[in-house]
C-alpha positions, 0 to 999 in steps of 0.5 A, a space after each residue: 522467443 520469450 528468452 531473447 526478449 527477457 533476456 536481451 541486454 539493454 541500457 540501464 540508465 533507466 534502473 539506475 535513475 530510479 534508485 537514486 530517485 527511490 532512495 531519495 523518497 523513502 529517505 524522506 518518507 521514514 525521516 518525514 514520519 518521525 517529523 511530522 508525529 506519524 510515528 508517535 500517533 502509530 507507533 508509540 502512542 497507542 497501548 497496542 497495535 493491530 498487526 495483520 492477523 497472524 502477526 500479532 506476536 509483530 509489536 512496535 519496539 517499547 520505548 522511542 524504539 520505533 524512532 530509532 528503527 525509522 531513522 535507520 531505515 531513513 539512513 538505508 534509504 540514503 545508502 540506496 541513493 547513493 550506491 553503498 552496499 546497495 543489496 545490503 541496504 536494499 535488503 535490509 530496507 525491504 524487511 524493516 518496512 515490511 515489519 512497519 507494514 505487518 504490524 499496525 493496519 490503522 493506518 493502513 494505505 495501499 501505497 504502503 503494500 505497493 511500497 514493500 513489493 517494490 522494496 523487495 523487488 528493488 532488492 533483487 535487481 541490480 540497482 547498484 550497478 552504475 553511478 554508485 560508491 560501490 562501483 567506485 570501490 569496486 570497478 569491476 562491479 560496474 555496468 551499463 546494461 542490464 537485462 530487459 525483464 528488469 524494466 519490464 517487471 516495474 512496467 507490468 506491476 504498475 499495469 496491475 497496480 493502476 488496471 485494477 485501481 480503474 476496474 475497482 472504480 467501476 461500481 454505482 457510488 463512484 460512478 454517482 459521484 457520490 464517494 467524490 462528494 464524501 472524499 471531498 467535504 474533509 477538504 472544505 478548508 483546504 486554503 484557496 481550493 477547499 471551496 473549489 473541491 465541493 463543485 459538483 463538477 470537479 466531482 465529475 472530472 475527478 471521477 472520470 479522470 480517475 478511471 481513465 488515467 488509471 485504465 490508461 496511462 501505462 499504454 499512453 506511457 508505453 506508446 511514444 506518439 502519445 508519451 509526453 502527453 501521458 506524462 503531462 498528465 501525470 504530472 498533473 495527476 500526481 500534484 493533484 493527488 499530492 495537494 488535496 489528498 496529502 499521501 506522502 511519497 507515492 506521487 512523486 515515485 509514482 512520477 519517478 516511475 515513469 523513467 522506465 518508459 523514456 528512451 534510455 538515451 532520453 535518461 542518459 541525456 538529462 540526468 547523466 549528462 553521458 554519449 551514446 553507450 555500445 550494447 551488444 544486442 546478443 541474448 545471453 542466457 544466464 544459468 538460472 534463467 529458468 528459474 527466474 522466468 518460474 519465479 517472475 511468473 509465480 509471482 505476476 499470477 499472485 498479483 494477478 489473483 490477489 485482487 480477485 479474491 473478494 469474489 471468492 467470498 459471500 457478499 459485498 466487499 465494500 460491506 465486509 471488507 474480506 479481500 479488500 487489501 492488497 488489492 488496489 481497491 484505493 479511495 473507494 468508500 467512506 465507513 463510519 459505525 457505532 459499537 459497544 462491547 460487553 464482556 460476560 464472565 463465565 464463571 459468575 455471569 456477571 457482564 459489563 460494558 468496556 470503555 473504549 477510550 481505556 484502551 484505544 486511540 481516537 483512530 483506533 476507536 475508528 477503524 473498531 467501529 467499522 472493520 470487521 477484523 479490527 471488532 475480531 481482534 480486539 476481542 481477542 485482546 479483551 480475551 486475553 487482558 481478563 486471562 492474565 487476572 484470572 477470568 474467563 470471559 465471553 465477548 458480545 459486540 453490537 454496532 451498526 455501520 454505514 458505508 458511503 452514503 447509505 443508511 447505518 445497519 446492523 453489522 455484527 451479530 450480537 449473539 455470537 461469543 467472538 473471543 471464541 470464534 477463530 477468524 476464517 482467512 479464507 472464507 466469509 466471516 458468518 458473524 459479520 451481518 449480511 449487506 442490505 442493498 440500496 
């Protein structure tokens, strides 16, 4: 039963729109990060970056290097487009965004993590199989089918996507209004809208429009009765999200998402301008069906269970901030904190206080302010940058944090030498100070 549904070939119009579409945006999103300075400010500016814990050896190309690495990913993106040596682009996109992504987390979006599983996903699929300059250099290589798992794992890893995103949202500052109101006021100028966007009311829409579009618009879009309305609403959604969040590409692919749920001839119909196509409806089993299907499964409970891990961990998430990552928690809280370091040599016990403006970008400064990985790391990195001139040191942190509308309180334990804590990747950080409920 589950074979002839995976495994029953269908036409693959779908896929194909959706690549050209999705090579198109991540095009502009590498070319638009060089035009618009975001690779300068991230990549180039800063003296160091901090990478994801475990990657710190992942460092951006000295130099205009990480120009040069972003306009060839830009140039990969119009390959995907057009069809040309599609797995090899496709590929060879999905590791380069996935250095981008390891490397710096300041910047970090949950759309950059949904961006580099659809990269290596996109790579594995077969994009390129139709409407492409490799099919036109090799007809052989041409098809119009495709098999049925491939809609379906686009469709399941959006439900996964925008199912936890709604759940995530279910939390007392969200359903106060109170993080609307926050996300807002850094709108107040926004030309002819800004004013608009400080109502209590339009606070309310957002806040339960959020939870319902999220929960809902997979089903909606999977359910032809209400398709259209579904996609009036996203359309809506994602502009919205566009204007006044201003997050790059994801609006527009998550619109580009929504070919998946269309009739296939609905597709050929608008953008291929071509008549019916014949399927043959019979199920083939290809060899390596079995390990397809254990491979799709293994990799559905990973995004299954990645999202629930803050619950393996002590305290709140939204004040420790362990496993809240990959985890679709998206736009649920606003940190802002104050922080001194003070190294201590252990030679001479002589201490001093570091000037984090020698070593830090304003954004930089920011996220060490609030984020407990960026307080561990970057007392790794004073670690390190008083080894290479030959002394031995300790590093005291002191801050206070504030999340949401909350007070500020006491965050990291000032007794304890973090240059000489290992950082627990799966289990609580004791330093970090525990929460103190409101």
């Amino acid at each position: 039963m589950l074979n002839q549904f995976l495994f029953k070939k269908i036409d693959n119009s779908q896929l194909i729109i959706f690549r050209v579409f999705y090579g198109l945006l991540v095009s502009a999103e590498c070319y638009g990060a060089i035009a618009t300075g975001w690779v300068r400010r991230t990549l180039i500016e800063p003296k160091f970056t901090f990478s994801f814990i475990g990657f710190e050896w992942l460092q951006p190309i000295p130099g205009n290097g990480m120009y040069i690495y972003f306009a060839i990913m830009g140039t990969l993106g119009l390959l995907i487009a057009l069809g040309y040596k599609y797995r090899f682009s496709a590929f060879a996109f999905a590791f380069m965004w996935t250095g981008v992504y390891l490397m710096q987390k300041t910047s970090y979006n949950n759309h950059y993590y949904l961006l580099m599983l659809l990269a290596f996903i996109m790579a594995f699929l077969p994009a390129g199989r139709s409407l492409s300059l490799d099919t036109k250099l090799n007809p052989k290589f041409s098809s119009n089918t495709m098999y049925n798992w491939v809609r379906w794992v686009i469709i399941l890893q959006l439900f996964i996507v925008y199912t936890y995103a709604s759940i995530a949202k279910l939390y007392g500052d969200w359903l106060d209004f109170s993080i609307i109101e926050i996300l807002m006021k850094s709108k107040k100028d926004y030309f002819l809208i800004g004013e608009l966007l400080q109502q209590e009311w339009i606070h309310k829409i957002v806040a339960v429009f959020g939870i319902l579009f999220d929960l809902l618009i997979v089903p909606a879009l999977l359910w032809k009765p209400t398709r259209k309305i579904a996609f009036a609403f996203s359309i809506f959604f994602h502009l919205f999200n566009s204007v006044v969040f201003q997050i790059g590409i994801f609006p527009y692919l998550s619109l580009a998402f929504t070919v998946f749920f269309f009739e296939p001839q609905t597709i050929r119909n608008i953008f291929l301008k071509e008549k019916t196509i014949t399927i043959d409806n019979e199920t083939t089993l290809p060899k390596n069906a079995s390990l397809l299907v254990g491979a799709l499964s293994i990799y559905f409970l990973v995004q299954l269970a990645l999202p629930l891990r803050h619950h393996t961990f002590k305290d709140d998430v939204l004040w420790t901030e362990e496993g809240h990552r990959m985890s679709w928690r998206m736009m649920l809280r606003s940190r802002t904190g104050n922080i001194t370091f003070k190294v201590l040599n252990k030679e001479t016990g002589k201490g001093s206080y570091i000037n984090l403006d020698e070593y830090l970008t304003k954004k930089q400064k920011r996220k060490v302010a609030c984020y407990p990985d960026f307080i561990w790391q970057f007392a790794q990195h004073l670690k390190e940058e008083y080894r290479k001139k030959g002394e031995d040191i300790q590093v005291f942190v002191s801050g206070r944090v504030k999340v949401n509308d909350n007070n500020y309180h006491q965050f990291i334990d000032p007794n304890v030498d973090l240059a000489s804590v290992p950082w627990k990747h799966f289990s609580h950080n004791e330093w970090i100070r525990p929460s103190q409920k409101e």
